[in-house]
C-alpha positions as CSV (number, residue, x, y, z in Angstrom):
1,X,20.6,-29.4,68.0
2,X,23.6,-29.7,66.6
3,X,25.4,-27.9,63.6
4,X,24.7,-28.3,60.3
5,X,27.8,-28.0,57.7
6,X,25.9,-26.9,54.5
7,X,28.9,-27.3,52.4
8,X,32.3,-29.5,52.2
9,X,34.1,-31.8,49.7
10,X,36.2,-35.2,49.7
11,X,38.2,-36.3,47.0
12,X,40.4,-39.3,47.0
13,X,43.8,-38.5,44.6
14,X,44.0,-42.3,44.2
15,X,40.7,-42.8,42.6
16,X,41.2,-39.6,40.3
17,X,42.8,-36.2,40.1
18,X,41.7,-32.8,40.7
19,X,42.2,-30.8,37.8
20,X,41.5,-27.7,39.1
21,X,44.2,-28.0,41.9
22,X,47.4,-26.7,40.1
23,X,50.1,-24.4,40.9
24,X,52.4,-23.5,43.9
25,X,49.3,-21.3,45.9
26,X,47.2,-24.2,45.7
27,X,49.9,-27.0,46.5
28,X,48.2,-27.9,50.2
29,X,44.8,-29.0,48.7
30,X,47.1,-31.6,46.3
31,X,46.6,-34.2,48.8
32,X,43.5,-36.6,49.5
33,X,40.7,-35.5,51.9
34,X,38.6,-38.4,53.0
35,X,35.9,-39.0,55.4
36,X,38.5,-39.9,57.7
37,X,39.9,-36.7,57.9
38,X,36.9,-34.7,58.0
39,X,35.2,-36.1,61.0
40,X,37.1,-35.4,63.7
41,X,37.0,-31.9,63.1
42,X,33.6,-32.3,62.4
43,X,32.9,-33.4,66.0
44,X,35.4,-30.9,67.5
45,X,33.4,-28.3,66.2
46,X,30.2,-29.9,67.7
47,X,29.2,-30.6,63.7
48,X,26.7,-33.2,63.9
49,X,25.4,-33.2,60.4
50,X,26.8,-32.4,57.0
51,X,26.3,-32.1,53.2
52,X,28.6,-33.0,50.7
53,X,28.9,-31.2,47.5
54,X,30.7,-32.6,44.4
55,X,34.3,-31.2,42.9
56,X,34.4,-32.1,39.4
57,X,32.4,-32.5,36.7
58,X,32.3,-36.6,36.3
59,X,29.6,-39.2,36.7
60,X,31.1,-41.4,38.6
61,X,32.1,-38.9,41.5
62,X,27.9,-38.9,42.5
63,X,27.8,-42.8,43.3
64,X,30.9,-42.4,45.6
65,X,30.1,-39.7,47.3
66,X,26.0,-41.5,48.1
67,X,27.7,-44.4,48.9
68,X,29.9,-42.8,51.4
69,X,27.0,-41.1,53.0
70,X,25.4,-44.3,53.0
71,X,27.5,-46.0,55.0
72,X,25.8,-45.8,58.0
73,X,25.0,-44.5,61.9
74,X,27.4,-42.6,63.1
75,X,28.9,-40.4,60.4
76,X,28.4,-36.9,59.6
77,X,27.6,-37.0,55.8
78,X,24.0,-36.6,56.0
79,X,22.8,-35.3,52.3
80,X,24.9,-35.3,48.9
81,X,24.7,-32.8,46.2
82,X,26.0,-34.7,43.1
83,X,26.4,-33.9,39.8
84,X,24.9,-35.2,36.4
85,X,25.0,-33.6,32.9
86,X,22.0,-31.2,32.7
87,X,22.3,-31.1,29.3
88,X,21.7,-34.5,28.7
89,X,18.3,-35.7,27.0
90,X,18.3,-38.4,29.6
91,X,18.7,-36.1,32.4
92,X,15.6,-37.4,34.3
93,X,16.4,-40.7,34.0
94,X,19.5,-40.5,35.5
95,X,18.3,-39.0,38.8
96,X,16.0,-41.6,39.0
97,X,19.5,-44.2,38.8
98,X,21.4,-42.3,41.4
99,X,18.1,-42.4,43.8
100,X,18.3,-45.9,43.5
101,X,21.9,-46.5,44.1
102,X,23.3,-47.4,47.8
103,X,23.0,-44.2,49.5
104,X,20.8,-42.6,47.1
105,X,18.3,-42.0,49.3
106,X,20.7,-38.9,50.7
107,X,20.7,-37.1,47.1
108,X,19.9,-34.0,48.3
109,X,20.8,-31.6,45.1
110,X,22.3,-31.1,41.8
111,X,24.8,-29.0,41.1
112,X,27.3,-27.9,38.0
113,X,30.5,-26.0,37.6
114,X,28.8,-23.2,35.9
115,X,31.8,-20.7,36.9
116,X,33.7,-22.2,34.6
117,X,31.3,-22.1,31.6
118,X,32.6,-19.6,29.1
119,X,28.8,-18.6,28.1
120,X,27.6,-16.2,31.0
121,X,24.2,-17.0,29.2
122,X,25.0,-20.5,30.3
123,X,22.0,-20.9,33.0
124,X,19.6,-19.7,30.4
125,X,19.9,-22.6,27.4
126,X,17.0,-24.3,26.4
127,X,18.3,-27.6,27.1
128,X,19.9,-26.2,30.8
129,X,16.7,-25.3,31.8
130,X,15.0,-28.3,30.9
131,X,17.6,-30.5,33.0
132,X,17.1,-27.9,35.7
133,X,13.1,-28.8,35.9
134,X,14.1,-32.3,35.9
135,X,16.2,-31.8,38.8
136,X,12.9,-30.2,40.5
137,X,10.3,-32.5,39.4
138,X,12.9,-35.3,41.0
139,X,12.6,-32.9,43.9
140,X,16.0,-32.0,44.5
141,X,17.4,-28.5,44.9
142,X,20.1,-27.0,42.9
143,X,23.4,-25.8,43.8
144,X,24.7,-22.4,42.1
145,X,28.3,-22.1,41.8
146,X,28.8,-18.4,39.5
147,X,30.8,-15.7,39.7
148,X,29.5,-12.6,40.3
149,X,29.2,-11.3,36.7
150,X,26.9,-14.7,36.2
151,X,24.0,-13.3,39.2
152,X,22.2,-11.7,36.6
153,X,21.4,-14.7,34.4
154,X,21.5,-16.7,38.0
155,X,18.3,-14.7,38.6
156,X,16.7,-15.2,35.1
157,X,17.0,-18.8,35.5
158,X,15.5,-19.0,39.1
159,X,12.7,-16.1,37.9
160,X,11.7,-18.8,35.0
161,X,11.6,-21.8,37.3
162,X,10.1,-20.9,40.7
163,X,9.3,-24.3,41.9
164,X,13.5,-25.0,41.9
165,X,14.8,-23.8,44.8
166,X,18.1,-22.5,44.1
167,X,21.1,-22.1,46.8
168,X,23.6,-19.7,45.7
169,X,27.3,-20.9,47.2
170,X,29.9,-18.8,48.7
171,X,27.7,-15.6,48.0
172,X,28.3,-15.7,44.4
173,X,32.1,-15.2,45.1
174,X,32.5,-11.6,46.0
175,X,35.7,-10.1,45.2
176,X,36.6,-9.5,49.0
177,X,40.5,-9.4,48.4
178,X,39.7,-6.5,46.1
179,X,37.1,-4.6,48.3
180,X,35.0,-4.3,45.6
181,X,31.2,-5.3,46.8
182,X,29.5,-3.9,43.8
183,X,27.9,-5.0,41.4
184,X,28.0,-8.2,43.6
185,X,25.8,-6.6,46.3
186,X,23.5,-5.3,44.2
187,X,23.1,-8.1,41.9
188,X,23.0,-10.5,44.7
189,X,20.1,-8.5,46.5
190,X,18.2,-8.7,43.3
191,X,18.6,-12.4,43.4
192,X,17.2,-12.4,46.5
193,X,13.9,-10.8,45.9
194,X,13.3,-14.4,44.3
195,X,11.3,-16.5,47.3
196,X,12.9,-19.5,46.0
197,X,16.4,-18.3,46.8
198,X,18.9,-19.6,49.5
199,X,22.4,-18.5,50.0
200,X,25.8,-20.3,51.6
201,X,27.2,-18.3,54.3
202,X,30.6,-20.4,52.7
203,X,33.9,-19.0,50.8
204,X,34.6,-15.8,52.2
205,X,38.4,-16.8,53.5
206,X,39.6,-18.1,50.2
207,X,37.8,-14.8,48.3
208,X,39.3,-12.4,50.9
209,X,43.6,-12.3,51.0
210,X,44.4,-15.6,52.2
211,X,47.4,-14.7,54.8
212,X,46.1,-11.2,56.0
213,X,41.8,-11.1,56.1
214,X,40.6,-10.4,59.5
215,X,36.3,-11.0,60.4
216,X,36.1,-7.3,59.4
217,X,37.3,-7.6,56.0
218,X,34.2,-10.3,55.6
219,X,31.7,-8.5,57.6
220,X,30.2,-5.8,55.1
221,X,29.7,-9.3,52.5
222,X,27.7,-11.1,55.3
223,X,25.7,-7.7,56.1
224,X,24.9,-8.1,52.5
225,X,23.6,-11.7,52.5
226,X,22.3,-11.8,55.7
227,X,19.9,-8.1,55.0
228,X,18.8,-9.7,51.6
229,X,18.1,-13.5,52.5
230,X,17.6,-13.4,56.2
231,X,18.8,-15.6,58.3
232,X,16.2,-18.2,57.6
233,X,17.2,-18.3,54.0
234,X,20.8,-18.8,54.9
235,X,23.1,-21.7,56.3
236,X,26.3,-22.1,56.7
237,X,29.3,-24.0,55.2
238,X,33.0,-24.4,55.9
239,X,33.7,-25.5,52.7
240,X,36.6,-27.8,54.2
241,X,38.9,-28.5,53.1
242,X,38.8,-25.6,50.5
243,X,39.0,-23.4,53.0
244,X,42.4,-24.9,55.1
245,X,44.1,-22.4,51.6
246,X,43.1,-19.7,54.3
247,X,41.6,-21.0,57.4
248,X,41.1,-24.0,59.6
249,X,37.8,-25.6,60.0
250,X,37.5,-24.0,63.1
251,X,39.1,-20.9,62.3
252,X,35.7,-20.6,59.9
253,X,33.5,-21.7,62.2
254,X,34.5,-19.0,64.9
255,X,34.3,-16.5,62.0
256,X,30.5,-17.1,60.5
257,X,29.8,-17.1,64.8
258,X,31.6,-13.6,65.3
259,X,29.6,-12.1,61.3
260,X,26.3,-13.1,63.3
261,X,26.9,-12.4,67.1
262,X,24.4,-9.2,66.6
263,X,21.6,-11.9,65.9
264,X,19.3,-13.7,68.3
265,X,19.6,-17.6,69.1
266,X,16.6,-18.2,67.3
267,X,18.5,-16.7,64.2
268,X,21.9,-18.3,64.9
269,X,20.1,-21.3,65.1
270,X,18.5,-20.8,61.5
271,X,21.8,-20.1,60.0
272,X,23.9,-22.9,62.1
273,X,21.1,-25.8,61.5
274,X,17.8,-24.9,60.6
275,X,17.7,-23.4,57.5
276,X,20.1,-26.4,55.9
277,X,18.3,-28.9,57.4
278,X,14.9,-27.6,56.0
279,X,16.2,-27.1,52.4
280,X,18.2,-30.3,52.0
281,X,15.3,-32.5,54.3
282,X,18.2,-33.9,56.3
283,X,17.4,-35.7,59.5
284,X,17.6,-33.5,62.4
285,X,20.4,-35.0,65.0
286,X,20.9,-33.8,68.3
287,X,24.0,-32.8,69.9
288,X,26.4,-35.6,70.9
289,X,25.8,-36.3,74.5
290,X,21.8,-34.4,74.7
291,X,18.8,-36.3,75.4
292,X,17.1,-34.5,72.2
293,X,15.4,-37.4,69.7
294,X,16.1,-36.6,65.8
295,X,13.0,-34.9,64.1
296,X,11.5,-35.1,61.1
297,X,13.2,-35.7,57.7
298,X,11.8,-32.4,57.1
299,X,9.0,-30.0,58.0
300,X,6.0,-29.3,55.8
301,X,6.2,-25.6,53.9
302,X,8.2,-23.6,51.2
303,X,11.8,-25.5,52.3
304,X,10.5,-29.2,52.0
305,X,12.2,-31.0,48.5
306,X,9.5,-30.8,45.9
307,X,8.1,-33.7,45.2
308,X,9.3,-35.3,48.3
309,X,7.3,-38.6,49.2
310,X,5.6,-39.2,46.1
């Protein structure tokens, strides 16, 4: 099968701005990244599937990113994790709306900028939690996006609702650059205890020193993830074009092969397709030029969306 991209972005500077893209060190993202660009890289890197995940904290940004997965046969966006306002009395509701918009049908997850939320409590709000069962009830899966000083209340939420699976990005941001793996490593191990737990193999270049890293400077963070999730808990992402601050798309790509080289094809394939594909229920495409027929939407067990087909 082909790979599974577990994490990207597209924004279009013409339909609205970034606001988190400022300064000079951040200058090359200040640009649009479309669908266009994305998928010949894609390919190149024999990417056949992909998930997109949301940027900023909007409603309209969901409904363009479903419609562009949508759009047909041949493209790589295969499942979107959106955003909506958890906090919303109407939260329910409004999944229900995006499912029925065009594309809808590839809402694979929820997510929300909780690394920017001021409250490190945030996670753990009444009305939080209560938008986070409605994003499992519509059986979707959500997105974390914390820092690592957020794990700890990352863990309390997921303990309090086990049928939400949870998929921590970019490890939970390590301070690589630093060299610094604890707390992070210990925190994150204890979020992994929780059976309804995933983790990102994503974000390592832009937490490491974006000119000088080197595979070794990531590898003691992957030994981490991959010893506490294993590798069927874990997928990777190239968080394109995030990543191009540090990397190229393939640049990553070679990097997340060389952190897992030690493991056995059945493993790399968990980490490269598997795992993504059972957590987000995307269709399972076969390499471009195989004689392999797509599989299921997704198979029966722990990984399948809750409430999926009802």
């Amino acid at each position: 099968m082909g790979i599974v991209d577990a994490h990207h972005h597209l924004w279009d500077l013409s339909v609205r701005g970034q606001d988190w893209i400022t300064g000079e060190r951040m200058a090359p993202l200040a640009r649009s990244f479309t669908l266009d660009d994305l998928a010949p890289e894609a390919r190149a890197a024999g990417v056949t599937a992909t998930v997109v995940v949301q940027t900023v904290t909007v409603p309209e940004e969901t409904p363009e990113l479903l419609a562009l997965a949508g759009k047909g046969e041949g493209e790589p966006v295969a499942g979107v994790v959106g955003w909506t306002d958890l906090t919303a009395p109407g939260v329910a509701d409004e999944l229900a709306r995006l499912r029925e918009l065009p594309g809808g049908e590839r809402l694979v997850g929820i997510r929300h900028q909780v690394q920017g939320e001021p409250d490190p409590l945030w996670l753990l709000r009444t009305d939080v939690l209560r938008g986070l069962r409605a994003v499992a009830h519509a059986g979707l899966v959500y997105d974390l996006v914390v820092l690592p000083h957020q794990l700890p209340a990352a863990y309390r939420a997921a303990a309090r609702l086990p049928e939400l699976v949870f998929v921590l990005d970019h490890l939970g941001k390590p301070p690589i650059a630093a060299g610094q793996p604890r707390p992070w490593a210990d925190d994150v191990r204890i979020l992994a205890t929780l059976p309804n737990t995933r983790c990102k193999l994503s974000g390592m270049v832009t937490e490491a020193d974006w000119h000088s890293w080197q595979p070794a400077d990531l590898a003691p963070y992957a030994d981490t993830v991959l010893d506490a999730f294993g590798p069927d808990r874990l997928m990777f992402g190239s968080d394109w074009p995030v990543c191009r601050l540090a990397a190229s798309y393939t640049e990553v790509l070679d990097t997340a092969r060389t952190l897992t080289a030690a493991l056995t094809p059945a493993e790399q394939h968990q980490i490269f397709s598997g795992t993504a594909t059972r957590v987000y229920g995307l269709p399972e495409r076969p390499r471009p030029g195989t004689d392999g027929a797509a599989g299921p939407a997704y198979r029966a067990g722990d990984d399948a969306p809750r409430g999926a087909g009802a």
